[in-house]
Backbone bond lengths (Angstrom), bond angles and torsions (degrees), N, CA, C in turn:
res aa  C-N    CA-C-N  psi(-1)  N-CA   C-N-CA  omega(-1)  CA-C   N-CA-C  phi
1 X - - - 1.464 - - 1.528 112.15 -
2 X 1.349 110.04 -12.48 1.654 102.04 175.29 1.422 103.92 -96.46
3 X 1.420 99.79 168.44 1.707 125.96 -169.14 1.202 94.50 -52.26
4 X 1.647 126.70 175.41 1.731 128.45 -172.43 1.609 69.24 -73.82
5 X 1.755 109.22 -170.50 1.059 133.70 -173.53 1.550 129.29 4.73
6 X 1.074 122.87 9.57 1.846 131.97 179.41 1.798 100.87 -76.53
7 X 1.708 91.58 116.67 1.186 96.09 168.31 1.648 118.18 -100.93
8 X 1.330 139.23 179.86 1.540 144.54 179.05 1.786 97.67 -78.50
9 X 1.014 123.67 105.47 1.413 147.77 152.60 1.280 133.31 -54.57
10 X 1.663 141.35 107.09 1.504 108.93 -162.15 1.802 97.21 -111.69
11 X 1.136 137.08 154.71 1.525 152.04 174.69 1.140 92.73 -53.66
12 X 1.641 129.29 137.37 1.446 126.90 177.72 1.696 92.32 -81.78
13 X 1.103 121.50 89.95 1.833 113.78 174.31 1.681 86.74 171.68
14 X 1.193 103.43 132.82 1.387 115.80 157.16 1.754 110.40 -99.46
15 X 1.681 96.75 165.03 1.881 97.12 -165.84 1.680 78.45 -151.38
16 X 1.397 74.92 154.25 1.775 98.46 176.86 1.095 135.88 -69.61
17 X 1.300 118.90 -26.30 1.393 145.34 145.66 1.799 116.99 -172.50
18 X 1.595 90.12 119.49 1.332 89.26 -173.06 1.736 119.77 -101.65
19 X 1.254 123.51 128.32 1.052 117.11 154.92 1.712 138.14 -140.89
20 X 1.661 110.94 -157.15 1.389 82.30 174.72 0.857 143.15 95.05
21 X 1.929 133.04 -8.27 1.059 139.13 -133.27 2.082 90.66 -99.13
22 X 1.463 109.32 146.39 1.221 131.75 163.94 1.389 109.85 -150.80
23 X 1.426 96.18 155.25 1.556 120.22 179.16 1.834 123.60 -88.72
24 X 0.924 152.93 129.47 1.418 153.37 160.60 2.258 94.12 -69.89
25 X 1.593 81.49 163.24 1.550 80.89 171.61 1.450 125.71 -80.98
26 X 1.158 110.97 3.21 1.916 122.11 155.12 0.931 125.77 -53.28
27 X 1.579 112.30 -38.13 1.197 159.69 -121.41 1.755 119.84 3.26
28 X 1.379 97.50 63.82 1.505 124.86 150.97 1.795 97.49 -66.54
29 X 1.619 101.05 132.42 1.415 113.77 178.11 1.445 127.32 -95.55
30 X 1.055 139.87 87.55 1.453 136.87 -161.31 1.617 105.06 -84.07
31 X 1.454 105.18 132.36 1.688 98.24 175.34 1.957 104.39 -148.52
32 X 1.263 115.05 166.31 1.290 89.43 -172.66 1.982 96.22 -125.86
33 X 1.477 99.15 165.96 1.225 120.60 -178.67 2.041 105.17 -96.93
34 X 1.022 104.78 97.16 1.980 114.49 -156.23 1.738 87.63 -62.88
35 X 1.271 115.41 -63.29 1.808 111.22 -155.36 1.838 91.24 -66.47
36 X 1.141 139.66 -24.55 1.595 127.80 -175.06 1.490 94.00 -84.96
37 X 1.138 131.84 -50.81 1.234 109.85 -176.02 1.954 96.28 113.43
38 X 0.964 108.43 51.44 1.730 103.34 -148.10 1.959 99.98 -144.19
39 X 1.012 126.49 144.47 1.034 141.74 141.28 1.774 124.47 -92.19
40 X 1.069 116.60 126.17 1.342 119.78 168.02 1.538 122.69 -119.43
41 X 1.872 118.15 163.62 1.134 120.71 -179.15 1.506 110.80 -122.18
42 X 1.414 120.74 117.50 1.529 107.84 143.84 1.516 117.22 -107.56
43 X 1.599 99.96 113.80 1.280 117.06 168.48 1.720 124.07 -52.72
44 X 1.486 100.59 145.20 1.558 86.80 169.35 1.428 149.58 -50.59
45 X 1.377 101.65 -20.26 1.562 121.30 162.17 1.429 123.36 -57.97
46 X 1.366 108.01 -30.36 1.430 131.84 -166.45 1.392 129.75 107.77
47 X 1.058 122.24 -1.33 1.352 140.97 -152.57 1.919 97.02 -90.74
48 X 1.479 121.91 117.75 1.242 137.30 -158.66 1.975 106.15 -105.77
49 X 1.136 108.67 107.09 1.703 90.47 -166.35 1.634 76.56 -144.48
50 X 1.552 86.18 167.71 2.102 108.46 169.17 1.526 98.98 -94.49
51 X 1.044 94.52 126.66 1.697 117.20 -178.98 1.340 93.11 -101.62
52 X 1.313 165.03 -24.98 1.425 158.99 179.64 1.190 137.30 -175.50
53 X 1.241 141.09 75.39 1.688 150.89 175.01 1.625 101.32 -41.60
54 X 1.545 86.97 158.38 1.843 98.82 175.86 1.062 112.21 55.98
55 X 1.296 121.51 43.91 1.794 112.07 151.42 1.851 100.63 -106.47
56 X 0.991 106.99 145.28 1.454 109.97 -165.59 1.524 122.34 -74.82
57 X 1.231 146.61 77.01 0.829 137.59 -166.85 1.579 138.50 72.08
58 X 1.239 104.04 17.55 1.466 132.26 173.17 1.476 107.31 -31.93
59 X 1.535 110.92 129.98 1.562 112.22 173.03 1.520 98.28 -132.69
60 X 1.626 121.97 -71.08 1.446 111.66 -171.16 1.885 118.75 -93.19
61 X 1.639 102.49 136.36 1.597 91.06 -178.11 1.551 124.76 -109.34
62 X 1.303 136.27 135.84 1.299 118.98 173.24 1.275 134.32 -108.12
63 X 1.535 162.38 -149.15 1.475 129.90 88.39 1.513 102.22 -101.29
64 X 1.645 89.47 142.73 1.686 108.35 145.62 1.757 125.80 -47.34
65 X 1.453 115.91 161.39 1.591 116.23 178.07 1.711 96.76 -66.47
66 X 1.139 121.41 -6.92 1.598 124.20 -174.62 1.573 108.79 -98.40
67 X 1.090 106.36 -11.57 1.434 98.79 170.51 1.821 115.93 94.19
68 X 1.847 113.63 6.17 1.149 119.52 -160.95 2.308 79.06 -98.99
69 X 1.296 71.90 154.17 1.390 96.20 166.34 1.782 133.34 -65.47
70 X 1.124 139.32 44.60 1.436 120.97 -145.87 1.723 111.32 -100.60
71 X 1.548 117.16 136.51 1.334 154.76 -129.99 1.456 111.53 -112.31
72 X 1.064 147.82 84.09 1.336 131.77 144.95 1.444 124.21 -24.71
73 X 1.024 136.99 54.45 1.790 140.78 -179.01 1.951 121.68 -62.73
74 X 1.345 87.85 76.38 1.969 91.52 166.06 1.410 103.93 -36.19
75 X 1.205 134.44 -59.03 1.412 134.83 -119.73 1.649 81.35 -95.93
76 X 1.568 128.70 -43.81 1.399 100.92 -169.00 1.523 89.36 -114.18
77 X 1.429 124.51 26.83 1.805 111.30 159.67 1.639 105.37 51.95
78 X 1.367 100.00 65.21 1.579 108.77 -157.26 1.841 93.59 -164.88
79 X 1.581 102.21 146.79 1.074 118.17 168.39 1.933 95.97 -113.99
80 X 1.735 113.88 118.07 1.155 117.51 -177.79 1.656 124.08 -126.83
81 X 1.444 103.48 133.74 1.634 95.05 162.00 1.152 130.62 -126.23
82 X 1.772 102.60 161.04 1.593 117.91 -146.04 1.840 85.72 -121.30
83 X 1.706 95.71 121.74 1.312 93.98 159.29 1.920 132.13 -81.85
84 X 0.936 101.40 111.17 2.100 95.88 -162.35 1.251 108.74 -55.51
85 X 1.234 151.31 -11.13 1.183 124.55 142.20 2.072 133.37 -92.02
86 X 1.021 98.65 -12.18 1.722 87.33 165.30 1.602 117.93 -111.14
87 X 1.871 95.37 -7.22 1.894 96.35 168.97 1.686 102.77 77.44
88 X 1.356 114.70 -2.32 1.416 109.22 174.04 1.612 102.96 -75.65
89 X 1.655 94.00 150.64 1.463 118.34 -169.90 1.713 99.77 -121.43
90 X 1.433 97.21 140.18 1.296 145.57 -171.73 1.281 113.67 -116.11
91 X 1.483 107.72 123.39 1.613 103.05 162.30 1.337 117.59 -141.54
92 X 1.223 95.40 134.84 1.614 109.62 -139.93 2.100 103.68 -115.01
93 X 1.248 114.48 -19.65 1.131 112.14 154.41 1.731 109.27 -151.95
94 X 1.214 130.63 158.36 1.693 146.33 -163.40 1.202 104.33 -172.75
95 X 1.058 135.28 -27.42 1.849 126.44 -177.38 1.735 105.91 -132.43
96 X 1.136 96.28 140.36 1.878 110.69 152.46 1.479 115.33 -131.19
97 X 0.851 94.51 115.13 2.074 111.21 163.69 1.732 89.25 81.47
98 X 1.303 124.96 29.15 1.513 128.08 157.87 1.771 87.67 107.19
99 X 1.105 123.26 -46.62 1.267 109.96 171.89 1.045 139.53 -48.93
100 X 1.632 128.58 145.54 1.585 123.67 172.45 1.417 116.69 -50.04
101 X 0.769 135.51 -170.87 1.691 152.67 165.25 1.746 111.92 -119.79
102 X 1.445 108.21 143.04 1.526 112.64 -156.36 1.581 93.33 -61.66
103 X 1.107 116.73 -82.18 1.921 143.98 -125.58 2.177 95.84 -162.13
104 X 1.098 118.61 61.06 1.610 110.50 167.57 1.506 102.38 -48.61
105 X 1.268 119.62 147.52 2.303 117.36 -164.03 1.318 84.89 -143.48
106 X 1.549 110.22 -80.35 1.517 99.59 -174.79 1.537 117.37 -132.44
107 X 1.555 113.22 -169.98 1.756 103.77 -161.75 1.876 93.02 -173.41
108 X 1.463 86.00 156.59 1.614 101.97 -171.67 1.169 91.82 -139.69
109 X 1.864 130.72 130.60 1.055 146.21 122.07 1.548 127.31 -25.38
110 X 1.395 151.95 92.40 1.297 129.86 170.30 1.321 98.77 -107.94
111 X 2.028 83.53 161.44 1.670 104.68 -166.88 1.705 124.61 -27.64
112 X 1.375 101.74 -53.96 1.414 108.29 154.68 1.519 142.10 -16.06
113 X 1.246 103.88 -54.27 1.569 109.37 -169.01 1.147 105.61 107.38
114 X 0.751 126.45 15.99 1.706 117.53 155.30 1.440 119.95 -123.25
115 X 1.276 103.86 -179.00 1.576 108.92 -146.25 1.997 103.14 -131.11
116 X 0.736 93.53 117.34 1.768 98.14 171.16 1.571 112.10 -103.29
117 X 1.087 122.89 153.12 1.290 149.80 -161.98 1.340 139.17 -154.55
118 X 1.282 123.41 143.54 1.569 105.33 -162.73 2.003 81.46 -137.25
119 X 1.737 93.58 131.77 1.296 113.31 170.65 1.586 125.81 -138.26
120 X 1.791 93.46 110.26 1.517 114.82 -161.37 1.647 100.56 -121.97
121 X 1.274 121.56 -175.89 1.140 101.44 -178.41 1.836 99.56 -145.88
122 X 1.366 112.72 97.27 1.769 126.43 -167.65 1.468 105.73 -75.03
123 X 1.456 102.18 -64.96 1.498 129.32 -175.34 1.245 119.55 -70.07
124 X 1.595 121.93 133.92 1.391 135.48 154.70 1.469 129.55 -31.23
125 X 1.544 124.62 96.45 1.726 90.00 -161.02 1.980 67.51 -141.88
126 X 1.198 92.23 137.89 1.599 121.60 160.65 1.695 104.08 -35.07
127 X 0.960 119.10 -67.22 1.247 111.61 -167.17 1.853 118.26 -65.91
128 X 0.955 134.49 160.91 1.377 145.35 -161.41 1.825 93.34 -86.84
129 X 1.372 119.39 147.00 1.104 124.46 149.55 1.901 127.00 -51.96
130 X 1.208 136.48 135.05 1.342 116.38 -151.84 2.123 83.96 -127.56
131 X 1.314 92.70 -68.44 1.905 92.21 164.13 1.494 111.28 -42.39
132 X 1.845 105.47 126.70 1.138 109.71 155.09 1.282 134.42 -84.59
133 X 1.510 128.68 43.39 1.433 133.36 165.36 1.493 79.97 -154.84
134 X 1.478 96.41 -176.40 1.622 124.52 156.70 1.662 107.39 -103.99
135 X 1.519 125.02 121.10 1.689 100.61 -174.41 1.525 81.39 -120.20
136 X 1.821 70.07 -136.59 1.793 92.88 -177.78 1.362 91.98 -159.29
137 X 1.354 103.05 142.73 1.374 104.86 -157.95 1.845 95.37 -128.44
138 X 1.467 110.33 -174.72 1.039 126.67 -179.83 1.426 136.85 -156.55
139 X 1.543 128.81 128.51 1.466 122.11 -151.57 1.136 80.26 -119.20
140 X 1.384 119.96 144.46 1.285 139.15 -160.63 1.939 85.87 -104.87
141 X 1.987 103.42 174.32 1.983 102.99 -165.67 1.963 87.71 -82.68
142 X 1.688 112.31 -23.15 1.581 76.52 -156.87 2.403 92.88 -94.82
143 X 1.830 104.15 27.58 1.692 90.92 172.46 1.348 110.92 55.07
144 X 1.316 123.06 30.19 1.678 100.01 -177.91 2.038 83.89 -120.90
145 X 1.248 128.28 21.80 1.709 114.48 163.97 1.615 109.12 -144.36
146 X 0.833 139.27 -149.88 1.281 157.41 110.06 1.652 120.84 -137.45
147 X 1.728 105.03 128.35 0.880 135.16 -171.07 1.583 122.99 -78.31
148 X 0.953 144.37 97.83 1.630 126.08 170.48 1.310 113.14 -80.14
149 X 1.169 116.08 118.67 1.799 130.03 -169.12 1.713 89.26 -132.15
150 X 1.075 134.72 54.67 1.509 124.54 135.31 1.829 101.78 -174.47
151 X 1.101 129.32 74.08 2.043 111.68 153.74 1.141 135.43 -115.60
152 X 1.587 95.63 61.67 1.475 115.74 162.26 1.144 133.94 -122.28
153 X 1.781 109.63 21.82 1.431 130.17 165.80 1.546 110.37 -93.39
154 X 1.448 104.40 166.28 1.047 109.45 178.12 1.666 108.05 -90.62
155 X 1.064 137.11 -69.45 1.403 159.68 -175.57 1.833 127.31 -106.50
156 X 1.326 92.26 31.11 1.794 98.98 -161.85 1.903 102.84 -42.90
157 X 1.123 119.24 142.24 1.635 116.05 171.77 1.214 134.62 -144.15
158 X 1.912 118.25 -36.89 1.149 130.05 142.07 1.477 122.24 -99.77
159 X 1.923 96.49 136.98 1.647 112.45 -165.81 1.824 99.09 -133.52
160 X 1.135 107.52 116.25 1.313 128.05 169.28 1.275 123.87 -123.72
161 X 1.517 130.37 145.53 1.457 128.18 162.18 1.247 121.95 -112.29
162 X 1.538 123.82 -170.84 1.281 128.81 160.75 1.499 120.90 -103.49
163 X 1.375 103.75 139.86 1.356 96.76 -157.37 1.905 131.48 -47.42
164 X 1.263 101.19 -28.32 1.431 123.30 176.57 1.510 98.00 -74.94
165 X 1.446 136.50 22.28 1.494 130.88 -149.71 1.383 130.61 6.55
166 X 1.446 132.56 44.87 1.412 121.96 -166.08 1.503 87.24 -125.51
167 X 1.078 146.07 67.40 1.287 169.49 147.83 1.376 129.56 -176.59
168 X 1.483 133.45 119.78 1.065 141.33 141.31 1.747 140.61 -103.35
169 X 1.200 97.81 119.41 1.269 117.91 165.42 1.647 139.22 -76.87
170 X 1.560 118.89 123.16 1.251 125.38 -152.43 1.475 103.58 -141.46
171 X 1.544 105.23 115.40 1.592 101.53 175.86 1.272 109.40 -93.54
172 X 1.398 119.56 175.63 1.307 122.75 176.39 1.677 108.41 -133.52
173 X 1.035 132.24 112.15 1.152 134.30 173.08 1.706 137.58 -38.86
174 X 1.747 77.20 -42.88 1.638 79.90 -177.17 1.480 116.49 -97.64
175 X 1.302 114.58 -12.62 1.525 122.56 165.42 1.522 93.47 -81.47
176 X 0.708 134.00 -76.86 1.739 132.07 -165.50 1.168 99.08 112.04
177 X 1.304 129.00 53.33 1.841 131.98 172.18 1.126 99.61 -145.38
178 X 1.258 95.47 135.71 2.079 107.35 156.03 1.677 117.88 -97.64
179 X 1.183 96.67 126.61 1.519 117.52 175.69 1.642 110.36 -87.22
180 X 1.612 120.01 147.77 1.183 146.26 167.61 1.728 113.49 -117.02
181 X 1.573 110.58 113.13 1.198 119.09 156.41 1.272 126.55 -114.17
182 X 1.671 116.78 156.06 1.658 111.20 179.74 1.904 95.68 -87.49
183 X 1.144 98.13 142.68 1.731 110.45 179.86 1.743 93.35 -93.34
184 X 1.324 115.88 123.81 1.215 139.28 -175.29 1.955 105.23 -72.28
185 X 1.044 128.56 -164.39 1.560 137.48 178.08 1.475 99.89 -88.76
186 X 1.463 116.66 -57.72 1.290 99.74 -178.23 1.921 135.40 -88.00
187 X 1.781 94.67 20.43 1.440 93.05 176.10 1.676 93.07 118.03
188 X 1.550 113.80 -58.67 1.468 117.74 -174.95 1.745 110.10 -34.73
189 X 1.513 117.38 173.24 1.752 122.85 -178.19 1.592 91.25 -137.89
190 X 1.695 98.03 156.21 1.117 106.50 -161.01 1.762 93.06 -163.29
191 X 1.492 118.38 154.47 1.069 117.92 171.01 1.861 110.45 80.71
192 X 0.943 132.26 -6.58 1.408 127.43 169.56 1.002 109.75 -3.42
193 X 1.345 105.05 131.99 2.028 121.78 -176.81 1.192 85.04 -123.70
194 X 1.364 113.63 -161.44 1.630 155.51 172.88 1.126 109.28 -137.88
195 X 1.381 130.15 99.66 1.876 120.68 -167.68 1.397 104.50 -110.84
196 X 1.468 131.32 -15.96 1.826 138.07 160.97 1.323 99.37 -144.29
197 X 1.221 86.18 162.14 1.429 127.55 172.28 1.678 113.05 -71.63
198 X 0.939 100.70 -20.44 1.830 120.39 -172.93 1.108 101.73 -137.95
199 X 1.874 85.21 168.70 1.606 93.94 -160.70 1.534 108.86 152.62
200 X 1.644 103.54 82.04 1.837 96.80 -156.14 1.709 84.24 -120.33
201 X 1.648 131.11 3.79 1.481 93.67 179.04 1.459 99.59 175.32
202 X 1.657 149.12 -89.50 1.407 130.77 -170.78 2.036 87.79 -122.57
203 X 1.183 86.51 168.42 1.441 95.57 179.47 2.093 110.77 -159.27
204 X 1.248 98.73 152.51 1.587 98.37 177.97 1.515 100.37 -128.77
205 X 1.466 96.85 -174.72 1.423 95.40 164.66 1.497 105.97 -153.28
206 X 1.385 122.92 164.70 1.897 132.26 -162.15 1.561 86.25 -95.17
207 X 1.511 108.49 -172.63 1.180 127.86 -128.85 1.822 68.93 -120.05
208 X 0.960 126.45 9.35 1.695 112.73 -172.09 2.067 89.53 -131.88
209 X 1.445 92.38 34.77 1.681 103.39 -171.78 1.723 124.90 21.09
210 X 1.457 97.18 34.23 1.628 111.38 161.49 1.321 107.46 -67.69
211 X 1.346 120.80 123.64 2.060 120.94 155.23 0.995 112.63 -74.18
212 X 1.190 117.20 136.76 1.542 137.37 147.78 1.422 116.39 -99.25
213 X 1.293 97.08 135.92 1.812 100.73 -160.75 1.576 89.85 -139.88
214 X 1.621 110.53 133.32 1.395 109.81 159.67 1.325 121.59 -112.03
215 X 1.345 95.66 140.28 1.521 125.39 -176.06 1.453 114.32 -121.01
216 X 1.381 129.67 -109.28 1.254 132.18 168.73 1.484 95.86 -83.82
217 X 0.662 137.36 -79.94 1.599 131.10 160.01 1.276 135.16 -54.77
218 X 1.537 116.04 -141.18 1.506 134.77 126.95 1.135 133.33 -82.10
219 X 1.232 144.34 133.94 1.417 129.71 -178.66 1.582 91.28 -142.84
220 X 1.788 103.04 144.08 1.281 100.89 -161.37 1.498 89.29 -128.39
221 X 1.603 126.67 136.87 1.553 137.25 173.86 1.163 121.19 -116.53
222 X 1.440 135.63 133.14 1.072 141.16 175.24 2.207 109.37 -58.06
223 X 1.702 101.58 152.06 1.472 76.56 -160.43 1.716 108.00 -70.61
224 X 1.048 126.44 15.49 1.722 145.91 162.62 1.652 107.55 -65.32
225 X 1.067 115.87 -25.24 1.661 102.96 -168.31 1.914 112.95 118.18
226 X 1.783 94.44 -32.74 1.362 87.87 -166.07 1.568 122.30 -75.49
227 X 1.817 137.77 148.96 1.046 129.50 -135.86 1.579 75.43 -94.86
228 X 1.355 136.12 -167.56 1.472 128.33 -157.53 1.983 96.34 169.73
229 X 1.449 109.38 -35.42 1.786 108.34 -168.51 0.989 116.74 -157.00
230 X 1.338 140.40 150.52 1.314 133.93 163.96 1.792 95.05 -136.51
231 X 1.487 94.41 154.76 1.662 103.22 167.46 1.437 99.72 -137.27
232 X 1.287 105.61 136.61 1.605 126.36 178.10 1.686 106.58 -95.33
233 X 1.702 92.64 128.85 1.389 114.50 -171.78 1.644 122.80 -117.93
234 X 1.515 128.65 125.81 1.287 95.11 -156.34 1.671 122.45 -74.86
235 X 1.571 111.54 -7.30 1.588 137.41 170.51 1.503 109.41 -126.64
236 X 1.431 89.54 119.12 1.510 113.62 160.28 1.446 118.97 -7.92
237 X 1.881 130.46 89.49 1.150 105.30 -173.13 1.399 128.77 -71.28
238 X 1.512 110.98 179.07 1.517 97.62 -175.19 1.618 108.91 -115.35
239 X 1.920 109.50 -41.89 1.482 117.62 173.67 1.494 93.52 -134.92
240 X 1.027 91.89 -177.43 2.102 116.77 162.36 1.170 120.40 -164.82
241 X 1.359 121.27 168.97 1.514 124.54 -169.91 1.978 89.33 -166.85
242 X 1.300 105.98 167.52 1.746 127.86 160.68 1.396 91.17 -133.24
243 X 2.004 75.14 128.17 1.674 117.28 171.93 1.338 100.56 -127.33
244 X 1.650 97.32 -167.98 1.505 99.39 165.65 1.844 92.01 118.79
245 X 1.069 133.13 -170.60 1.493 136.39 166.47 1.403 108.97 -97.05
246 X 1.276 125.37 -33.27 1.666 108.13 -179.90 1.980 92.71 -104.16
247 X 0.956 131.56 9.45 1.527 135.31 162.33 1.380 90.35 77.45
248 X 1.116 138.22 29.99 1.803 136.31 167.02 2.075 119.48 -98.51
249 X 1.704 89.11 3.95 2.157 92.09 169.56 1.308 93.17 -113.98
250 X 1.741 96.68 117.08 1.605 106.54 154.78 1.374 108.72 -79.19
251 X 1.555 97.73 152.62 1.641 113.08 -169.16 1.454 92.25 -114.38
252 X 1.434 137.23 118.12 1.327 132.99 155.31 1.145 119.40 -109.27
253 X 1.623 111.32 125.86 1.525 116.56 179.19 1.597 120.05 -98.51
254 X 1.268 122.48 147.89 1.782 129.01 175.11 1.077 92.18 -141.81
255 X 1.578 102.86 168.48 1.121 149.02 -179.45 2.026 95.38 -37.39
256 X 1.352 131.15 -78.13 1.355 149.01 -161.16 1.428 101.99 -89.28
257 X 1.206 131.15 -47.15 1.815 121.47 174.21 1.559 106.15 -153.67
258 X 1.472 89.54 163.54 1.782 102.69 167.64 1.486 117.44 -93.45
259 X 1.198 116.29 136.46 1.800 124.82 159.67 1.191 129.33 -105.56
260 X 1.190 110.23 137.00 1.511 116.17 148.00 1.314 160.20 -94.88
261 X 0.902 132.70 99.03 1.447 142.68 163.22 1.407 147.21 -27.05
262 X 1.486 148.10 92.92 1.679 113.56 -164.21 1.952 93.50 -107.79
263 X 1.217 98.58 137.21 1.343 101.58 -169.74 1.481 114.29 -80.32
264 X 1.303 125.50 -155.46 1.571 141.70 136.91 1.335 120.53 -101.97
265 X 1.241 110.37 -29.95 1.894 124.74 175.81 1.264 97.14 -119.51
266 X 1.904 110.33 134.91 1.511 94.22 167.75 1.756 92.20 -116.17
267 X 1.776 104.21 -153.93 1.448 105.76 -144.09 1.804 74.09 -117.69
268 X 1.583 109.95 -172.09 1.071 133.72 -133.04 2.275 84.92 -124.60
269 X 0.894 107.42 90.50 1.959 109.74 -176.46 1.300 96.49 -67.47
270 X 1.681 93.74 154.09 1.621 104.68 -179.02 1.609 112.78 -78.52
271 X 1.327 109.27 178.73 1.585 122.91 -170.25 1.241 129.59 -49.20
């Protein structure tokens, strides 16, 4: 699946733990550094800079059809958005049924305007778990509920769709499988599959609606289920996305650095 001769590339910068990575429609790659508390940018040019300090514990990133930035936030147990030019923060869901929310990790924008989310709980945090499951939840386009549409996983963590939103995909950590549901009219999921065997953390998919799912690697599936690629990574990945200007460099993030990729298929840039 990669370009003839494209080898795995690493960012001259190590990060503390990186994840998260999404594209703008430039496709400048935004991904964040979780223990600094930091968002960063590598632009399509290549050019590697901090795009925003002090967001709290940031793990998964998206954009909205509006073009706002929105955040999976550990640190304030919050699903948040960042407007990109004044950097003001928004928080747009923190409670269900009056309760907090564990650990928000990661999240998918669909066409719609709304926002899916997966809330598990990885990290050490002083405060007590308050949700009795880990789900995955859902913010409807006009923000006036949040929905829980999945708690019957154990560890849900990476959440992706298809671009037309009529599929979502949900890994589970502690099973080590990724699940496929049909997304209903009003946002709700329905139909639960089993679409891999694996399934340890964020995942995307190319413009020929193949997933890429990381596990020990990359592992790449036809949108049928069938396994089709793998790419070998030298650290455990954590997310991925395709950036770049024609959207054909995958960006893979771990724990110690980010890589790059130049494909044969690239992925689908945000709004």
């Amino acid at each position: 699946m990669a370009a003839p001769g494209a080898v795995l590339e690493m960012l001259p910068r190590k990060f503390g733990f990186a994840e998260g990575p999404v594209a703008d429609r430039r496709g400048d790659v935004f991904f964040v550094d979780y223990p600094r508390n930091r968002v960063c940018r590598l632009a399509a040019d290549g050019v590697l800079s901090v795009f925003m300090e002090d967001v709290p514990g940031p793990v998964g990133l998206d954009f909205d059809r509006d073009g706002n930035m929105v955040v999976a936030s550990t640190g304030r147990r919050a699903i948040i958005s960042i407007d990109m030019k004044s950097h003001r923060q928004t928080i747009l869901a923190d409670r269900y049924d009056g309760k907090r929310l564990n650990s928000p990790n990661d999240l998918w924008c669909d066409p719609n305007g709304g926002v899916y989310f997966t809330d598990p709980r990885f990290v050490s945090l002083p405060e007590p778990m308050e949700q009795e499951v880990m789900g995955v939840y859902y913010i409807p386009p006009d923000r006036s509920s949040l929905i829980r549409v999945i708690g019957d996983l154990d560890k849900p963590n990476g959440v992706t769709g298809t671009p037309e939103g009529s599929r979502l995909f949900v890994n589970d950590t502690a099973r080590d499988e990724t699940f496929v549901y049909a997304v209903n009219p009003d946002g709700t999921l329905s139909g639960r599959k089993s679409f891999a065997a694996e399934g340890f953390d964020g995942m995307c998919l190319d413009r020929e609606g193949n997933v890429y799912i990381t596990s020990a690697g990359v592992e790449i599936y036809t949108p049928a289920g069938k396994k089709i690629g793998h790419i070998d990574v030298p650290n455990r990945p954590t997310n991925l996305c395709f950036g770049g200007r024609d959207g054909k460099t995958l960006v893979i993030t771990s724990i110690p650095a980010v890589y790059t990729l130049r494909m044969r298929v690239g992925g689908v840039l945000g709004p």
